[in-house]
Structures are given as structure tokens and as C-alpha cells.
C-alpha positions in Angstrom: 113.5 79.8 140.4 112.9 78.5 136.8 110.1 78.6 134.7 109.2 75.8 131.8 106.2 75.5 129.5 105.1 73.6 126.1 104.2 74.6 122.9 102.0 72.9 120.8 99.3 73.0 118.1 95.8 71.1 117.3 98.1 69.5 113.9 101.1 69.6 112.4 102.3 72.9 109.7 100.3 75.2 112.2 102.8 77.8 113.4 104.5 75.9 116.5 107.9 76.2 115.5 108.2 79.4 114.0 106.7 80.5 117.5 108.6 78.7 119.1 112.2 80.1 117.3 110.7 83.8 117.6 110.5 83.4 121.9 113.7 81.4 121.3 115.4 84.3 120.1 113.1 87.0 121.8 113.8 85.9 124.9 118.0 86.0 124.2 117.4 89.3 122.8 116.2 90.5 126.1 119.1 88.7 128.3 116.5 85.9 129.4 118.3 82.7 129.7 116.5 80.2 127.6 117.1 76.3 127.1 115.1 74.9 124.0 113.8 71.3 124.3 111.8 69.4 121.5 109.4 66.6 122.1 110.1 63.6 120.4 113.1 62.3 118.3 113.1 64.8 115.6 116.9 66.1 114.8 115.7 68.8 112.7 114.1 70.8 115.2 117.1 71.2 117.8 119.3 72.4 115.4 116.8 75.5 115.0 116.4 75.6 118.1 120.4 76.1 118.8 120.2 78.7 116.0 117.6 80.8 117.4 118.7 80.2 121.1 122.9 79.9 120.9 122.1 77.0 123.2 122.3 73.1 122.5 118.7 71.6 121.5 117.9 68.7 123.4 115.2 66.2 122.9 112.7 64.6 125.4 111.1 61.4 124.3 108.6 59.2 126.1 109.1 56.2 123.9 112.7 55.8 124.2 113.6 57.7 127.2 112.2 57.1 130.9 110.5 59.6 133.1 114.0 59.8 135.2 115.8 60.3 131.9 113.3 62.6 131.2 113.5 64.6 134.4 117.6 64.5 134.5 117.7 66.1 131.4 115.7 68.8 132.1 117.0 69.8 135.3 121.1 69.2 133.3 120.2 71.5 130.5 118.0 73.9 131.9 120.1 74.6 135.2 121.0 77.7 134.6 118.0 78.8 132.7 115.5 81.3 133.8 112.9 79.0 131.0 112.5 75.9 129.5 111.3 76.6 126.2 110.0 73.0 125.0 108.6 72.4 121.4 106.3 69.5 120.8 105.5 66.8 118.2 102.8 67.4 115.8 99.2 67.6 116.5 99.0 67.6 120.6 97.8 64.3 121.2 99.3 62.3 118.8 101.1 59.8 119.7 102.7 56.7 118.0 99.9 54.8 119.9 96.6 57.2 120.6 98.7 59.9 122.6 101.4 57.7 123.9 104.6 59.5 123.2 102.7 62.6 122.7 102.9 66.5 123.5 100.0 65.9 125.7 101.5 63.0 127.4 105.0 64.6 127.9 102.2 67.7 129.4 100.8 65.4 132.1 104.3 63.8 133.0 105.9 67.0 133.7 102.9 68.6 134.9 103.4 71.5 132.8 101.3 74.0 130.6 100.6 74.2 126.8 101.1 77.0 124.8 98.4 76.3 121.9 99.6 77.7 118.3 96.5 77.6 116.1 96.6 78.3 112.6 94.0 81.4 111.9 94.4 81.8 108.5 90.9 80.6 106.9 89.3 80.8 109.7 87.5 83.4 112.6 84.7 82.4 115.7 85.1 79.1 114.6 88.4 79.2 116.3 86.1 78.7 119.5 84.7 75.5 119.4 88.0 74.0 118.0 90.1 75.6 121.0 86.9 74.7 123.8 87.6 70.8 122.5 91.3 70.7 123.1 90.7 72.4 126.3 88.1 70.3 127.2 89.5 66.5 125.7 91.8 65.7 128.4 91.7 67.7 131.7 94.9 66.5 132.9 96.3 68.6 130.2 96.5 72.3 131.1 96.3 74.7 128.5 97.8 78.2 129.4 96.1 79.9 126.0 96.7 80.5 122.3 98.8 82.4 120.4 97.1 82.4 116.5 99.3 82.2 113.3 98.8 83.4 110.0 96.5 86.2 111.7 95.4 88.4 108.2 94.7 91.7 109.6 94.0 93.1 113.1 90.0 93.3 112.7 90.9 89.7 112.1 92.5 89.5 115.1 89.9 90.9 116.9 87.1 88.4 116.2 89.5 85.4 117.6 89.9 87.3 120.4 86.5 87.5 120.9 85.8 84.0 120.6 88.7 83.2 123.1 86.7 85.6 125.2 83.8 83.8 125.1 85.2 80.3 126.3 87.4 82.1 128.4 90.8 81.2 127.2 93.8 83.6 127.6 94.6 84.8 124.1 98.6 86.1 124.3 98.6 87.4 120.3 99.3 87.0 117.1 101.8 86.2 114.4 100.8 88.2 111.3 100.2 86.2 107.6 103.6 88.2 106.4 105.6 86.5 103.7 109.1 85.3 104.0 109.3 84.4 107.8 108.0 80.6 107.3 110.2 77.7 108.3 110.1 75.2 105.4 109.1 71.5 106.3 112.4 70.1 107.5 113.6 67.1 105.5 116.5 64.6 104.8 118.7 66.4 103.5 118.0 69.7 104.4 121.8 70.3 106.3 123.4 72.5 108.5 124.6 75.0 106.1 120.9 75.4 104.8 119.6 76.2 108.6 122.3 78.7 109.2 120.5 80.6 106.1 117.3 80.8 108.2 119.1 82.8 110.9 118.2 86.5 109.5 114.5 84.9 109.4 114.4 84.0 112.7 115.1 87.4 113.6 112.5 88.8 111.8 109.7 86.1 113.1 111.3 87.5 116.7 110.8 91.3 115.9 107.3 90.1 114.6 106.4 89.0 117.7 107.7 91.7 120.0 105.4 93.8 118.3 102.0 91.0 118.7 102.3 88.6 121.6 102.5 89.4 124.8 105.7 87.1 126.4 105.8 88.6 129.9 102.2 87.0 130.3 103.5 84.1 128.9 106.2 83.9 131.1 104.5 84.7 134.2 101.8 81.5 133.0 104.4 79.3 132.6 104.9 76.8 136.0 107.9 77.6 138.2 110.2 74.9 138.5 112.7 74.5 141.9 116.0 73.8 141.2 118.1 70.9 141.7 121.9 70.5 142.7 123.6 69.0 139.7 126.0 66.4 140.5 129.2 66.6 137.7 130.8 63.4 138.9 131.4 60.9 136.4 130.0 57.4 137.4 132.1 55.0 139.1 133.8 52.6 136.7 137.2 50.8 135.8 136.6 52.4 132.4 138.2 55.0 130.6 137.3 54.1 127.2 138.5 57.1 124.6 135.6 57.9 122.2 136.1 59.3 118.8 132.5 60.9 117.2 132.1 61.7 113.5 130.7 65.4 113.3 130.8 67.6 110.1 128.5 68.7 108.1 127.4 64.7 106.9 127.5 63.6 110.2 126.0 65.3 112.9 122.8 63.1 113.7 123.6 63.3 117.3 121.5 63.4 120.9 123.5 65.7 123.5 122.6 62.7 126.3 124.7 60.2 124.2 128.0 62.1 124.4 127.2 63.1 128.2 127.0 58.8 128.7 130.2 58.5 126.9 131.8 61.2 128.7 130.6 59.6 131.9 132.9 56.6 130.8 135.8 58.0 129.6 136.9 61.4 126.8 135.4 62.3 123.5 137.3 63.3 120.6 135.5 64.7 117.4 136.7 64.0 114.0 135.5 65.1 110.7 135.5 62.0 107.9 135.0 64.7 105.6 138.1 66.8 106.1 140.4 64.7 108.6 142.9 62.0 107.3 143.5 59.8 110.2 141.0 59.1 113.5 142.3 60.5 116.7 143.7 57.8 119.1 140.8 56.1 120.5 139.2 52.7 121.7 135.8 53.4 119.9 134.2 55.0 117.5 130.8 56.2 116.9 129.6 57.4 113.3 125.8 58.4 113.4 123.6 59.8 110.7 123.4 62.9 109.0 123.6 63.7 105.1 126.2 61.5 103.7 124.6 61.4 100.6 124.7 65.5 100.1 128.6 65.0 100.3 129.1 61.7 98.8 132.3 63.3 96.0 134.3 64.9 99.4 133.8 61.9 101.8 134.3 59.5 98.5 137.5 61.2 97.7 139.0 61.2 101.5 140.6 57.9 100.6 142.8 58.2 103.4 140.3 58.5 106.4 138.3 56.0 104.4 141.1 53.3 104.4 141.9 54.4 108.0 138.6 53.8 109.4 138.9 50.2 107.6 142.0 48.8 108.9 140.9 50.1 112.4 137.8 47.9 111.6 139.8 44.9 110.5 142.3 45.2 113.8 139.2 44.6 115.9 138.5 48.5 116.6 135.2 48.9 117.9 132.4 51.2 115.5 129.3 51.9 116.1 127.1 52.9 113.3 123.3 54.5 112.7 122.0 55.0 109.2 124.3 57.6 107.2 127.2 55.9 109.1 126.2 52.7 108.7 126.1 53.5 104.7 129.3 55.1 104.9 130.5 52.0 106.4 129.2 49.9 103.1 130.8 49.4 100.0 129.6 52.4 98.0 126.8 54.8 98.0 124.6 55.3 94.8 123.3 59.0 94.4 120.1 60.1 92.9 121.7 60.5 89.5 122.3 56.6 90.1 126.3 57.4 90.6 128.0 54.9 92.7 130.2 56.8 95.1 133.1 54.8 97.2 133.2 54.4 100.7 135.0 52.5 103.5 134.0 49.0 102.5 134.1 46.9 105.2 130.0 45.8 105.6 129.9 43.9 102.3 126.5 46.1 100.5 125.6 48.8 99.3 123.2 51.9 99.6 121.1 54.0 97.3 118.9 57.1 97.4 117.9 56.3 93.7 114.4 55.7 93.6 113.5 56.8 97.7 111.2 55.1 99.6 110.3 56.4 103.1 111.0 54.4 106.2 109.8 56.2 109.5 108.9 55.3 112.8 110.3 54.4 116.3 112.0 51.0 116.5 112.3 48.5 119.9 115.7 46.6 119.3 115.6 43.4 121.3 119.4 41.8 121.3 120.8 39.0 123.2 118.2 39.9 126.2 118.8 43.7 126.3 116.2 46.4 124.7 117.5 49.4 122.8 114.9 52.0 121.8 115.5 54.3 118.9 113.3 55.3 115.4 114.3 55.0 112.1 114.3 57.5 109.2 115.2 57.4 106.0 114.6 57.4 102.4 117.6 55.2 101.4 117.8 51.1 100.9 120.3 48.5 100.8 121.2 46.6 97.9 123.5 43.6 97.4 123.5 43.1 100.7 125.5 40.3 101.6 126.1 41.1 105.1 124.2 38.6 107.6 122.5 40.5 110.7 122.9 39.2 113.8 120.1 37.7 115.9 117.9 40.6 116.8 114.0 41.4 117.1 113.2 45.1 115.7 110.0 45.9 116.5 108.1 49.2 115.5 105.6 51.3 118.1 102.7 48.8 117.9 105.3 45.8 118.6 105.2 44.7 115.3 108.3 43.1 113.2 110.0 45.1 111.2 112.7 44.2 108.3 115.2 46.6 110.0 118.5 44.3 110.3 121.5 45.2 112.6 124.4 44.3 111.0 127.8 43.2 113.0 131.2 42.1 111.8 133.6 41.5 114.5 133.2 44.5 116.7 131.9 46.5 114.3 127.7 47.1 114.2 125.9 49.2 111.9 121.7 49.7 111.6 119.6 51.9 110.1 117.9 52.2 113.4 119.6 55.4 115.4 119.3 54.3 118.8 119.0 56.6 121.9 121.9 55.4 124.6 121.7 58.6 126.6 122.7 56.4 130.0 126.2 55.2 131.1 124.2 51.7 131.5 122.4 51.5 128.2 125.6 52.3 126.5 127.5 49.9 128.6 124.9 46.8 127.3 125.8 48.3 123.6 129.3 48.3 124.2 129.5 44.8 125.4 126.9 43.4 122.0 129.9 45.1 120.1 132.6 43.4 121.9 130.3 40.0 122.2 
């Protein structure tokens, strides 16, 4: 019998996910299987989260994913897991509309308690009408107690105890205001080989809060969850289709559900455009983001995967490209320093992070009659773009038009959109607009 629970805060900045690394890695430290889940699309987060827990980070998201989605990935990942630990989105109930897509929501789905991280630091009783209104604003959503952050000193800690006391809310601790075990705001280009700096800070957060919070009573809060047999059997199809993925250290933008749909379908094969010459045999490729632009000399100067990657492109190879692929795909990439770097140039523009401008937000892709969900993020743009999109309808959250294009030449289709295909079937309806 497994045990899951959610942690969340009244905003964002407030302490979630450096509580949430310190169980992560608590709870490995003391031979408790853990699985790590983050709400929403974020990333960022799941890469942490792997680092803290030495298992994969998978995202749950309301807006692109369905409850069934939902559902089969948590009972996938977390099958051998004694606790789900998931991480949620911001402030608890926001939402890209009111608290649609929220923590709170994602709560009420799965029926499953919220850990609440509040940020202490300027601030004592008052902690008790703030925590009363999040307990008391939606009902459906059942808050298991707080754990404060940024707690200066224990006669500090004392006084928000005693307000939880007094509107009867389980206080399980504290993380002290010590220096030097804050996660920084994670960012575009923020990569891998900054996160595995954070590792020896992770441990400390973890020792921090074996000393402060009390995780058996957070354990024993959290809601038992029955397990469920796990069917490995690929689905039934006459394909075998032979997948190569980008992943290096500028590509690697990548949801664990996506490669479980193509492995459903056929094999995967990983290749590095940064240090491989040639793509592995294979029938399709798949390039998603990442930080292309924090390695734009290397991939510029690996001429011969660059050239490789074009003529498969030009013998009617089949790509699929999000964001930093779809740049690497363009004609050049223009730096900060306003340095044009070369890439594969087959999509006849280009793209810059000179002068960044920040487009964010979840994206409804309506093509030829099928919907593809995803969110865009990026500070990049597109210049001299000369490419035509095809027919398509990108709308953001609140269904209005955006001037997100998808680009397509022959079977070759590139946006700035990174769409979630974490089914056989969704990806099946992408792999047949690529082949159309």
C-alpha cells in the first residue's frame, strides 16, 4: 500500500520546492521509495526533482493531459513507490483560468491532501487568519497542515505554532532562515550542468529538515493509495516505427509520457546533436527544447550532424520539432552578443535571443480537425521568417488567438509550442499531420 500527497504554498517563492527536494532526498536517505511528480508543465522542476530523488520527474497537468492520463501516470511511475511526492504550481489555486489547472484542482481530482509551505519570514499570529482562509476557501480541498519557511528563530517558531493551535491546523515544522540552502528561481537557460551544482545543497535543506519537521507524521497524513496491476504490453499496431530523440545538454526538454508513447509504437534511440556525427538509423526524429542557445559554438561547429540532419530532411525523413529544436532547425541562431551562429538550415528563418521578450502560457493547437495541447516558453523570436505555417488555430488558456505559427516543410514540422503527446493515439494524429 502506497501513500501520495501535495505540496503547495498560498504564492509562488514561498518554500515549496526547497521542501519539497529536502523530503525528496530525506526520504531516499532513509530507504523510503519515493517518486516526485510536479503539477503543471514546468521542466525545471523535474529535473530537481530527479536530482534530489535518483528517480525520473514526471509531470501531471490538467490542461493538457486528461484525468485517465492523469491517473495512468501515477499508478506507472509510482508503482513501486512506498510515496508519491507531488510538487504543485504556484500559489494553490491558481490556475490558467481561476483555479483551472491548479494545485487545488489537481487536489480535488485525485482526492488527495496538501501539504501547505508558508513563508514565515516577516511574519507571526498573523499566520492564522491567512492559513484559516486557505483552509476554509474550498472545502473540497483538504489540507493536511503546514510546514513554515524561513522560520528566524525557535521563539519564532513557537508563536506560529500557537496560532496553528488556535485554528487547529497540524503544524509538522519548520525550515530555518539559514543562508545558502535556497533554490534560485529557475529560468531559460539555467541547464543541466548548473542543477547538478545544487546537489550538495539539497543535502543540506534534507539534513535541515530531519532536524525540524516531523516526516513520519507527514507520512502517516498522507492518503493511502491501492495498487494497480501494470500492464507492459505495447499497444496493438502494424507499427514499428524507430525513433531517434535529441538529448544532451541543449536538448533535453522532454516529458517521460512522450517516450513511453513512442516506445509503445516502436524503439527509441538517443542521439546527441552536440557530440554525435551521424543520426542512428531511424524513421523519425524528434528534437525538443532545451538550451541551444547556451551551446550555440559546439552545435554550430558539428557540421556533420548538422548537414546529416538536413539531407535526412530533404529525403522526406520525418522531424518533429519544439522551440530550441525548431531554432536549431532554422538557418542560424543569433546570440545575445548579436552573433549569428549556423545551424541545419532547412526552415528558411532565423532566431534570436538578442533583445528577449517573454512568451509564456499554455497553447490549444487545432490542425486539420485534431487538438494538441502543449504551452509555450520562451524568450527568443523569429526573424526573416520566410517559412509559411500551415493551416492551424493556436489558441492560448482563455481560447484566444495567438501568433504562435507551426511551421511544416514536407514531413518536417517545427513550433515554438512544445506539445504534450504522452498517448500512442495523440502521437499517432501527429505522426500522420507530419506525413499529410
Amino acid at each position: 500500500m502506497s501513500k501520495q500527497f501535495i505540496i503547495a504554498a498560498p504564492s509562488s517563492n514561498a518554500g515549496k520546492t526547497t521542501v519539497t527536494l529536502g523530503l525528496l532526498r530525506l526520504f531516499k536517505q532513509k530507504d523510503i521509495a519515493v517518486q516526485p511528480f510536479k503539477v503543471g508543465p514546468d521542466y525545471i522542476d523535474p529535473k530537481f526533482h530527479e536530482l534530489a530523488s535518483g528517480k525520473v520527474g514526471v509531470n501531471l497537468d490538467l490542461f493538457m493531459m486528461d484525468q485517465n492520463e492523469i491517473n495512468t501516470s501515477l499508478n506507472f511511475y509510482g508503482q513501486h513507490a512506498e510515496i508519491n511526492c507531488i510538487e504543485g504550481v504556484m500559489g494553490l489555486f491558481d490556475g490558467a483560468k481561476k483555479d483551472k489547472g491548479s494545485t487545488a484542482e489537481m487536489s480535488k481530482k485525485l482526492q488527495i491532501p496538501v501539504l501547505l509551505v508558508v513563508d514565515a519570514k516577516a511574519v507571526a499570529y498573523s499566520v492564522a487568519p491567512l492559513i484559516q482562509g486557505f483552509v476554509n476557501f474550498d472545502k473540497e480541498v483538504k489540507i493536511m497542515g503546514v510546514v513554515f519557511n524561513r522560520v528566524g528563530s525557535e521563539r519564532h517558531y513557537t508563536m506560529l505554532k500557537e496560532a496553528c493551535e488556535d485554528i487547529n491546523v497540524k503544524c509538522f515544522g519548520y525550515v530555518s532562515n539559514l543562508k545558502n540552502i535556497e533554490i534560485p528561481s529557475r529560468h531559460l537557460g539555467l541547464n543541466i550542468r548548473d542543477i547538478e551544482k545544487f546537489d550538495s545543497v539539497i543535502d543540506r535543506i534534507a539534513t535541515e529538515l530531519d532536524k525540524t519537521v516531523d516526516w513520519k507524521a507527514i507520512l502517516e497524513a498522507s492518503k493511502e493509495v491501492k495498487p494497480r496491476v501494470i500492464s507492459e504490453k505495447k499497444l496493438t499496431t502494424n507499427n514499428n516505427i524507430k525513433f531517434a530523440v535529441a538529448k544532451d545538454e541543449a536538448f533535453n526538454f522532454i516529458y517521460p509520457q512522450n517516450i513511453a508513447a513512442m516506445q509503445a509504437l516502436g524503439e527509441v534511440t538517443y542521439f546527441s546533436p552536440l557530440n554525435d556525427a551521424m543520426l542512428p538509423d531511424c524513421d523519425f526524429v524528434y528534437v525538443p527544447g532545451g538550451y541551444p542557445e547556451s551551446y550555440l559554438k559546439e552545435l554550430s561547429n558539428n557540421t556533420e550532424m548538422l548537414l546529416n540532419i538536413k539531407e535526412f530532411a530533404q529525403n522526406n525523413g520525418q522531424i518533429y520539432a519544439e522551440c530550441g529544436g525548431m531554432m536549431y532547425l532554422g538557418k542560424a541562431i543569433i546570440s545575445e552578443d548579436n552573433e549569428a551562429f549556423k545551424m541545419v538550415n532547412y526552415f528558411d528563418f532565423e532566431s534570436t535571443i538578442a533583445n528577449k521578450k517573454l512568451h509564456l502560457g499554455y497553447r490549444v493547437s487545432k490542425i486539420n480537425g485534431h487538438t494538441f495541447k502543449g504551452h509555450e516558453f520562451h524568450y527568443s523570436s523569429l526573424i526573416h521568417d520566410n517559412e509559411t505555417g500551415i493551416p492551424a488555430t493556436i489558441l492560448n488558456a482563455r481560447d484566444g488567438e495567438t501568433n504562435t505559427k507551426i511551421h511544416k516543410k514536407n514531413k518536417v514540422m517545427g513550433s515554438y509550442v512544445h506539445h504534450y503527446f504522452g498517448t500512442s493515439g495523440i502521437l499517432l494524429q501527429l505522426i500522420n499531420e507530419i506525413n499529410k
